[in-house]
C-alpha positions as CSV (number, residue, x, y, z in Angstrom):
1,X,23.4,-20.1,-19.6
2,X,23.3,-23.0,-21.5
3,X,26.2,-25.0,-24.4
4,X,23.3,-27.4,-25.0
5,X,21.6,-26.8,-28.4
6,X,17.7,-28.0,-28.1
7,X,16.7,-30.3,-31.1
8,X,16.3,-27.8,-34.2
9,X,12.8,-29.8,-34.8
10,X,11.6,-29.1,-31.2
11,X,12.3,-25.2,-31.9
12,X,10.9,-25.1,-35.3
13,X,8.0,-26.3,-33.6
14,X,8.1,-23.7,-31.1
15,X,8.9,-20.8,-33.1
16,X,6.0,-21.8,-35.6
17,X,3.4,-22.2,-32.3
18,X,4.4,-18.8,-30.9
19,X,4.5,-17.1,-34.0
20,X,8.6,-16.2,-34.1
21,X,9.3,-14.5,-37.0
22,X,12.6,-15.7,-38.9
23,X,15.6,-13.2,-39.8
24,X,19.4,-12.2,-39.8
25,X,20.9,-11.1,-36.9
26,X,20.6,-7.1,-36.8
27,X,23.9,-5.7,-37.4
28,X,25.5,-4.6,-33.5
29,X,26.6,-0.9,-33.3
30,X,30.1,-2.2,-31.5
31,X,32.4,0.1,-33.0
32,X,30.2,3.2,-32.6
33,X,29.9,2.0,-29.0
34,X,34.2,1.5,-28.7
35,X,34.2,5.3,-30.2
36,X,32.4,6.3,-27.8
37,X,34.1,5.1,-24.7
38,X,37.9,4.7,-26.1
39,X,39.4,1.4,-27.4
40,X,41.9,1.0,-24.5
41,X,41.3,-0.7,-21.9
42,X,40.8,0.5,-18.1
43,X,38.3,1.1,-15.8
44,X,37.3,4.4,-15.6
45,X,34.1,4.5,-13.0
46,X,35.0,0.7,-11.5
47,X,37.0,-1.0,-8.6
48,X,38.5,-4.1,-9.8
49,X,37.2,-6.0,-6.4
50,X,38.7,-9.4,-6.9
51,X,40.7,-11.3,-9.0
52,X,41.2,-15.2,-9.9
53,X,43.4,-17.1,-11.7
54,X,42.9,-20.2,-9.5
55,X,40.4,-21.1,-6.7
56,X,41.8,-22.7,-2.8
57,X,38.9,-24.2,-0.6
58,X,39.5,-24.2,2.9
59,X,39.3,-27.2,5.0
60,X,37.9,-27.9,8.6
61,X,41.4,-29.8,9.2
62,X,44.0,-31.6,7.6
63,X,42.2,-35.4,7.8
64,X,39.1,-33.5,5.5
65,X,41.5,-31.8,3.3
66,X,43.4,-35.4,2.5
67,X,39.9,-37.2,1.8
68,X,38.4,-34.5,-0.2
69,X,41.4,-33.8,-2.6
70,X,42.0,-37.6,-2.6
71,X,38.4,-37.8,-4.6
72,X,38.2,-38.6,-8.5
73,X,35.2,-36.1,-8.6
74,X,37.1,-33.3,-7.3
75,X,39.0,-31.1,-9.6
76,X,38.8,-27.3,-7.5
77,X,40.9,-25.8,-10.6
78,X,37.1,-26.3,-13.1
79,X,35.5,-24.7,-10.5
80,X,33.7,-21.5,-12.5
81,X,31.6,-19.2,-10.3
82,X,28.5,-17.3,-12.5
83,X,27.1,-15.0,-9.7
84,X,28.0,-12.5,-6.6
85,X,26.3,-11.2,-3.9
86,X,27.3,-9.1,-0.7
87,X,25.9,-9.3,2.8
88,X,26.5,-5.5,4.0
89,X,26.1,-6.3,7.7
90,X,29.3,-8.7,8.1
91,X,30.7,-8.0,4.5
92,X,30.8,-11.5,3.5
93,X,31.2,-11.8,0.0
94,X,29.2,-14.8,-2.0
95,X,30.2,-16.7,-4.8
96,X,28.0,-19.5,-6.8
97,X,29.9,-22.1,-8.6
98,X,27.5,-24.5,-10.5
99,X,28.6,-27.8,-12.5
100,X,29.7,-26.8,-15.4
101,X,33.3,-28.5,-16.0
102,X,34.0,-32.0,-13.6
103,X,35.2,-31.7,-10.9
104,X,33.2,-28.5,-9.7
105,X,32.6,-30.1,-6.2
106,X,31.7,-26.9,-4.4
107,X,29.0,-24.9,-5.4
108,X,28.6,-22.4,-3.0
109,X,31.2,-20.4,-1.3
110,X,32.2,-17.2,0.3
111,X,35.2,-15.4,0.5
112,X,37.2,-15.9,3.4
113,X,39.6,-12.7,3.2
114,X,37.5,-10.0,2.1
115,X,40.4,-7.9,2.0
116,X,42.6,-9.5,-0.2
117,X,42.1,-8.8,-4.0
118,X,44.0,-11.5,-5.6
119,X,43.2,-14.8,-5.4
120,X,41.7,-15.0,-1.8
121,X,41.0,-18.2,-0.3
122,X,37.4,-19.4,-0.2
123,X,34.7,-21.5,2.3
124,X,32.2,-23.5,1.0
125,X,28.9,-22.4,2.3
126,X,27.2,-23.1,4.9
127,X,30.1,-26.1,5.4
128,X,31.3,-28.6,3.3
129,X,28.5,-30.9,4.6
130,X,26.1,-29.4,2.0
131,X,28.8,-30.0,-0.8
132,X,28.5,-33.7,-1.5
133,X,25.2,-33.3,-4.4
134,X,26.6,-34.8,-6.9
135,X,26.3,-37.5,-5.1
136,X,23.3,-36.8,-2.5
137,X,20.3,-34.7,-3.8
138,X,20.4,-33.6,0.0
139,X,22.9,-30.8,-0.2
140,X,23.9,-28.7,-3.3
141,X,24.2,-30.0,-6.6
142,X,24.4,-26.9,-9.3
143,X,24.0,-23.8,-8.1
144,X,24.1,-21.0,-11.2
145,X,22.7,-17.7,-9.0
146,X,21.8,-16.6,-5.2
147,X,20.4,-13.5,-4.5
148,X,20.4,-11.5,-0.6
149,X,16.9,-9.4,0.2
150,X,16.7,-6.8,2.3
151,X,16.1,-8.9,5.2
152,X,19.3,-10.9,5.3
153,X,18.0,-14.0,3.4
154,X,20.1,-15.8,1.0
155,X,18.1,-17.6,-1.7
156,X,19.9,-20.1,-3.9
157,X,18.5,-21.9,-7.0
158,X,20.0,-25.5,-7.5
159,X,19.1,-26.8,-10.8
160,X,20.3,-30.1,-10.3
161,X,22.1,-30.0,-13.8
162,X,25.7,-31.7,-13.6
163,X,28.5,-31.3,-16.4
164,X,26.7,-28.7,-18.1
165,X,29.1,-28.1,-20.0
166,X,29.5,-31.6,-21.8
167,X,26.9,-34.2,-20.9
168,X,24.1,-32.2,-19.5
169,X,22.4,-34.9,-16.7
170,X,19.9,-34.2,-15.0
171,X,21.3,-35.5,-11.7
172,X,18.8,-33.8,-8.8
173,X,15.7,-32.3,-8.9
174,X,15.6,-28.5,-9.3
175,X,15.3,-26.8,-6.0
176,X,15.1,-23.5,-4.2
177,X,17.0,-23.2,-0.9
178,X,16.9,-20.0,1.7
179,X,19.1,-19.5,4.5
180,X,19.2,-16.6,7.5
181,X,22.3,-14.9,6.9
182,X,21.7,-14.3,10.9
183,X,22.2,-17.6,11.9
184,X,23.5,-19.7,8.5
185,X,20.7,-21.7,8.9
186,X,18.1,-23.1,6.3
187,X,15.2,-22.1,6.8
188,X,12.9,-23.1,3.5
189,X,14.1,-25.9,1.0
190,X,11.2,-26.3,-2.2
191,X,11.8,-28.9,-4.7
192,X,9.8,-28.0,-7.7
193,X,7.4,-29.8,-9.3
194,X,8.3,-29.8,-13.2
195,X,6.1,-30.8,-15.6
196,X,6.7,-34.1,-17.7
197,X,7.2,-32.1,-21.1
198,X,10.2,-30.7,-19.0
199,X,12.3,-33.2,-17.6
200,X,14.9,-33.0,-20.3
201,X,15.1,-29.1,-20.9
202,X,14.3,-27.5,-17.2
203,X,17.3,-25.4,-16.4
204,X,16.9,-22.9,-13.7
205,X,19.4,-20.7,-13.7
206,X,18.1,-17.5,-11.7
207,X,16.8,-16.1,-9.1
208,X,15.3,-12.7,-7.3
209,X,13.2,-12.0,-4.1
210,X,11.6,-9.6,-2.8
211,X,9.7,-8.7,0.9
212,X,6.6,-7.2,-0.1
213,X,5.7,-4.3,3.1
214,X,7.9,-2.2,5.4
215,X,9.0,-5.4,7.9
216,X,10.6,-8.7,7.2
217,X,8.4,-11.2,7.4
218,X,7.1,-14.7,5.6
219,X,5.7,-12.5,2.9
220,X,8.0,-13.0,0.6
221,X,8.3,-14.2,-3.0
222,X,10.9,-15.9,-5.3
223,X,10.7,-15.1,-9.4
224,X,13.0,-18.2,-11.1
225,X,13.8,-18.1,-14.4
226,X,14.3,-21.8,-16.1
227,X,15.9,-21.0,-19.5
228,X,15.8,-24.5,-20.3
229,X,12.1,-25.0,-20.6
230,X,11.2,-21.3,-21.4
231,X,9.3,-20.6,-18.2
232,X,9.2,-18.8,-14.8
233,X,8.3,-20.1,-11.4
234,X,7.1,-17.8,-8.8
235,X,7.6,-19.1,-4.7
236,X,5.6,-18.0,-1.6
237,X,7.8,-18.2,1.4
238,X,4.2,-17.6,3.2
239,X,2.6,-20.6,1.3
240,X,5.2,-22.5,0.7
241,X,3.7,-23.0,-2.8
242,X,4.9,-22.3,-6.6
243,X,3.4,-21.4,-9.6
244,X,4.7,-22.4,-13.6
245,X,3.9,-19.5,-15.7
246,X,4.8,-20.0,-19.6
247,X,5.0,-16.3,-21.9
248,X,6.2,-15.9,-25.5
249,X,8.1,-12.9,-23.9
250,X,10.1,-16.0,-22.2
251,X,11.7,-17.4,-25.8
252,X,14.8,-17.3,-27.5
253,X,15.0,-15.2,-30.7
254,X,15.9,-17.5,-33.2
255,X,18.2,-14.3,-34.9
256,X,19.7,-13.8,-31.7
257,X,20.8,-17.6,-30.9
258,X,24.4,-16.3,-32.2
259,X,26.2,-14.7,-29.5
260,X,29.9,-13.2,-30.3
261,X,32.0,-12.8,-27.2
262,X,35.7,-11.4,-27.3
263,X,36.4,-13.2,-30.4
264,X,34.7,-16.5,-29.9
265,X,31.2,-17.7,-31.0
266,X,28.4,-18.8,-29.2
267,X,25.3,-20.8,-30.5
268,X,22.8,-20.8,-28.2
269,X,18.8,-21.0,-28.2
270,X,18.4,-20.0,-24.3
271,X,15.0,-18.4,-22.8
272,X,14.4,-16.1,-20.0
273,X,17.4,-15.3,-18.0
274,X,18.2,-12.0,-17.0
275,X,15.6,-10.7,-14.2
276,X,15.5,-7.4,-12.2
277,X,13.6,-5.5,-9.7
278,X,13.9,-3.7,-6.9
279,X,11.5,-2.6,-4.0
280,X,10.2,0.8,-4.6
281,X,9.2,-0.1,-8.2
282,X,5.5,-2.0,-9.0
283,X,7.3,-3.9,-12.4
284,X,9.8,-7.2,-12.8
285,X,12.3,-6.9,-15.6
286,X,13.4,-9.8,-17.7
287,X,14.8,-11.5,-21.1
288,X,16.1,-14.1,-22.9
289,X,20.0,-14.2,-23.0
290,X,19.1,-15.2,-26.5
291,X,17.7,-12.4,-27.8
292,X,17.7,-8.7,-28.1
293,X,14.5,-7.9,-26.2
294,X,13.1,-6.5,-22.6
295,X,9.7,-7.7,-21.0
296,X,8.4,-6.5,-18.2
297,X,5.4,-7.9,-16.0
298,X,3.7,-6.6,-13.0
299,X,4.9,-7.9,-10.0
300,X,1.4,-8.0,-8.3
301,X,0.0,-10.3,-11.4
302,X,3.0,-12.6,-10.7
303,X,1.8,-13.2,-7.4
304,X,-2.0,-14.1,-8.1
305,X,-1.1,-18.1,-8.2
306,X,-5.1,-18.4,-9.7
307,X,-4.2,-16.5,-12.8
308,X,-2.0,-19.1,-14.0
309,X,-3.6,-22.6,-12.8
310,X,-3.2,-25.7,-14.5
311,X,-0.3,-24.7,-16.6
312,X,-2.6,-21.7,-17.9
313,X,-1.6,-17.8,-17.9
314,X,-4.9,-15.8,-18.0
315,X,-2.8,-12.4,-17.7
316,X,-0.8,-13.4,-21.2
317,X,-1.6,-9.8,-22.0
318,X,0.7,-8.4,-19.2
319,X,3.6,-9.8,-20.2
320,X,5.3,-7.3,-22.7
321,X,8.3,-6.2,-24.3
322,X,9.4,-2.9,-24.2
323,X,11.8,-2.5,-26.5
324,X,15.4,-3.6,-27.7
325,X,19.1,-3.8,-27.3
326,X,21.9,-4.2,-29.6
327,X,23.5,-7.2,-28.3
328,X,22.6,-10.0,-26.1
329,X,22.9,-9.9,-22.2
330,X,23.1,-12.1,-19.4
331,X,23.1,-10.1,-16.0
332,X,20.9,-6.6,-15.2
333,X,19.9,-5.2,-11.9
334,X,17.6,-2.6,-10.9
335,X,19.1,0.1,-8.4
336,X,16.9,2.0,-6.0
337,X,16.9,5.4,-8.3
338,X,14.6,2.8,-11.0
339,X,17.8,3.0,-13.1
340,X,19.0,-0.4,-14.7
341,X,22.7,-1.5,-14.9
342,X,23.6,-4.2,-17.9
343,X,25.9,-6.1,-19.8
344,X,26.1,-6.6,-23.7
345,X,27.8,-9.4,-24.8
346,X,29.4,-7.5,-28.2
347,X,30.6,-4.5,-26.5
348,X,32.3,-5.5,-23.4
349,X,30.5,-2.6,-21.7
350,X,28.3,-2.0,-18.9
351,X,25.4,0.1,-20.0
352,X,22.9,2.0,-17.9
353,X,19.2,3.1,-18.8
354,X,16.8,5.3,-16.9
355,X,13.4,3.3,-16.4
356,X,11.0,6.6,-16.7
357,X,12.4,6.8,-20.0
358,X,11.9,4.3,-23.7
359,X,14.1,1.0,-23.7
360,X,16.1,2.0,-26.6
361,X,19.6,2.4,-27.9
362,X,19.7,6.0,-28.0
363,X,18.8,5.5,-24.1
364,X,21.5,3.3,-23.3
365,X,24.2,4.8,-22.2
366,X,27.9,3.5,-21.5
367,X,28.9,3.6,-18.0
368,X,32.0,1.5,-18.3
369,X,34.0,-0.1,-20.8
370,X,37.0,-2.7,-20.8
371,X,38.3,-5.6,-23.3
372,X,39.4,-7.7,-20.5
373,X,37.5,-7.5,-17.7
374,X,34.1,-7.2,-19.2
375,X,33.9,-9.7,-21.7
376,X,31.3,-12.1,-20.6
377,X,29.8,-11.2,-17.4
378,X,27.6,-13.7,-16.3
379,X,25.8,-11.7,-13.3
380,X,25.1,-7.9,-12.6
381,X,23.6,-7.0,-8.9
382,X,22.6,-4.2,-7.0
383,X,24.2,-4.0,-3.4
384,X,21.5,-2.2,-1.7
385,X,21.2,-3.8,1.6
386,X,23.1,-0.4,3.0
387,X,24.5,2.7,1.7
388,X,26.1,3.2,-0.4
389,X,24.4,1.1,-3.1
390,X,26.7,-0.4,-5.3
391,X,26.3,-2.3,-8.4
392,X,28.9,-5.5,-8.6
393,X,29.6,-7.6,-12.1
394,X,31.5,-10.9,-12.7
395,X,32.9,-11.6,-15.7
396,X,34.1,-15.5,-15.6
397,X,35.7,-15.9,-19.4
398,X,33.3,-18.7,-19.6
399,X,32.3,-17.8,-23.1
400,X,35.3,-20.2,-24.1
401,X,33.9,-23.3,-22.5
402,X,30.3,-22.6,-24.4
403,X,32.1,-22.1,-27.2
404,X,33.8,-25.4,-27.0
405,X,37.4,-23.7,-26.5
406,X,38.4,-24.3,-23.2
407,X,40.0,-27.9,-22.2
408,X,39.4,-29.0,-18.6
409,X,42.1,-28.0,-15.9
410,X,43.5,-24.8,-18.2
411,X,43.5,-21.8,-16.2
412,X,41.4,-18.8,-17.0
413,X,41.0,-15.7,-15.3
414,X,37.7,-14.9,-13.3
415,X,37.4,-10.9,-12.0
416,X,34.5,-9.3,-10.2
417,X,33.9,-5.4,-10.8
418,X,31.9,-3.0,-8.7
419,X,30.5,0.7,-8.9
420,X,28.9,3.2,-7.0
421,X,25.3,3.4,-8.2
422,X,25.3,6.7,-8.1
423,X,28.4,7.4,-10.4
424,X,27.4,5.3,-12.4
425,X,23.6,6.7,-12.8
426,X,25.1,10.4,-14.0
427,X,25.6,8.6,-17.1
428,X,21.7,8.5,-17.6
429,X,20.3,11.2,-15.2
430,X,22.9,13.5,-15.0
431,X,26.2,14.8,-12.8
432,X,23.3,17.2,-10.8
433,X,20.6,14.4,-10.0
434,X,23.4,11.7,-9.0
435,X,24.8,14.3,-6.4
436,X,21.0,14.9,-5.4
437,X,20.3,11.1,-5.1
438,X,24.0,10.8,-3.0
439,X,22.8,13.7,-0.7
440,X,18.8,11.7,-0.3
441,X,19.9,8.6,0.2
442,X,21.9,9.0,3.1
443,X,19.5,10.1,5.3
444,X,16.7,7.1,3.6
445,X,19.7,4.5,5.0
């Protein structure tokens, strides 16, 4: 997500090129949805996993910890982490934490405790050698989302973007990193290759992989969302290559731009953001965090790099929506049952919808509600490397820095939520298919 508000003229320009039509924001269906699921809080069908009200790195000694907290650029307490993800083979717990307030030194780190729920201490990832970007485009500078594939790869996106939250500089070029969760060693780094029109808007803020085939192997690929400049990048780990694809399906909704969170207000004109898939189904999911719709593209036309050469997409046609929400959302995954987990901004609610069926309201279905620790969840994933799968949420309270509310060094709560995918799914298939889908799956793991 993005606090920085593209030129008006720029989007006018956009919107008029693309064809955008113009329009009040369609009226959100919160308190039908608060009926529904009760007004108090409480999780209901959730583990509150861990909690924050203040982040501790740890050190490699005493020397390091003096020289680090001696720095002017290091401020741990504006640290704000934005995405999650689980390694089931050791358990380690993975947090992103990109450069959005100064002082944000680390951006990458993992829990070190994995049994303590409040507050537990964390390691900057792989070391603290990698944490220096801000000043070196050799390590990590900004790092808004990782995502782990079934074959124990970690793939982070650094966008390079420092101080999102006020100035916005572009300090390092946008890159992709992928480590062996094996090992903790890099084993691919690709700096993209952004066009000229995009220097001042790229903003890559997410990531997915998947292994295409039974085995792990180098044939793999990377989907990258850059809500910035409106666009998607797709990576070959094979090829070592990627491709710029550009879609209307990738723009903000100019009646969607206002976003109301927990009582504060947003104005945003972000692009494609949310993306999920998973490895038994043939489609990507995606959106724009500003705007209401769903798109969906083949996964096998994203990965025919001739179709979109020289900045062209000759398969425009199969990008598509597929239907609407009622409020805006950041985070979605795709479990293995083809049933998508999601958060909407207005409702403070995780919703679930069953992918054989239409995307629309009347298929979305509550699966867990709560005022204060769903409010603005930046990240939604599926933990399916294992059984059971699980589906885990952040919620950061960062919709007061994009709002402009939040003052530098105030503390703020950050709490991470998970679920059993198949509790959760009865809400859309049923008490009887999530038992069937329990009872299946343990013998597929």
């Amino acid at each position: 997500m993005s606090c920085r508000i593209q030129d008006n003229g720029q989007f006018e320009r956009r919107q008029a090129k693309h064809g955008l039509r113009k329009g009040l924001r369609p009226a959100l269906f919160a308190v039908a949805l608060w009926a529904l699921v009760g007004s108090a809080s409480g999780l209901q069908r959730s583990t509150l996993q861990y909690t924050w009200g203040s982040f501790a790195f740890a050190f490699d000694s005493d020397q390091q910890r003096q020289e680090i907290s001696a720095r002017a650029d290091y401020a741990p307490q504006n640290s704000t982490p934005f995405d999650v993800d689980v390694d089931r083979a050791t358990g380690r717990c993975f947090l992103s934490f990109p450069s959005v307030l100064p002082g944000a030194l680390v951006s990458l780190a993992t829990v070190k405790d994995k049994h303590q729920r409040d507050s537990p201490q964390l390691a900057p990832y792989p070391d603290w050698s990698w944490h220096d970007g801000q000043r070196s485009c050799d390590g990590m500078t900004s790092v808004f989302r990782i995502y782990i594939d079934k074959c124990r790869r970690l793939w982070v996106i650094d966008c390079g973007v420092v101080d999102v939250g006020n100035t916005f500089q572009h300090k390092c070029p946008p890159q992709l990193l992928v480590f062996d969760l094996r090992t903790d060693e890099l084993i691919a780094r690709h700096r993209f290759n952004v066009p000229a029109k995009d220097n001042e808007t790229t903003f890559m803020l997410n990531v997915i992989a998947e292994q295409k085939g039974g085995f792990c192997s180098d044939d793999a690929f990377a989907y990258i969302a850059d809500t910035g400049a409106f666009a998607m990048y797709v990576f070959s780990l094979r090829s070592q290559r990627s491709w710029r694809i550009e879609s209307e399906t990738f723009l903000p909704e100019s009646n969607a731009e206002r976003i109301e969170v927990n009582g504060s207000t947003l104005m945003l004109q972000d692009g494609v953001l949310g993306l999920a898939l998973n490895d038994r189904d043939d489609y990507l999911y995606y959106h724009s965090f500003s705007s209401f719709q769903e798109g969906r593209v083949l996964k096998a036309v994203l990965q025919e790099e001739a179709l979109f050469a020289d900045g062209n997409n000759s398969a425009a046609e199969e990008f598509s929506y597929i239907g609407r929400r009622q409020s805006q959302s950041a985070g979605e995954a795709l479990a293995m049952n083809s049933v998508m987990f999601f958060h909407q901004m207005a409702t403070e609610s995780m919703f679930c919808w069953d992918t054989s069926t239409e995307y629309t309201s009347d298929n979305h279905h509550v699966v867990e509600h709560d005022s204060t620790l769903l409010k603005f969840v930046t990240s939604v994933k599926s933990i399916s490397q294992g059984y059971p799968e699980e589906i885990w949420a952040i919620d950061n309270n960062g919709q007061r820095i994009f709002a402009g509310e939040f003052e530098p060094n105030q503390p703020r709560t950050v709490n991470i939520v998970r679920g059993s995918v198949s509790d959760w799914s009865s809400k859309c298939k049923g008490e009887w298919y999530s038992w069937i889908f329990e009872f299946c799956n343990s013998f597929w793991w």
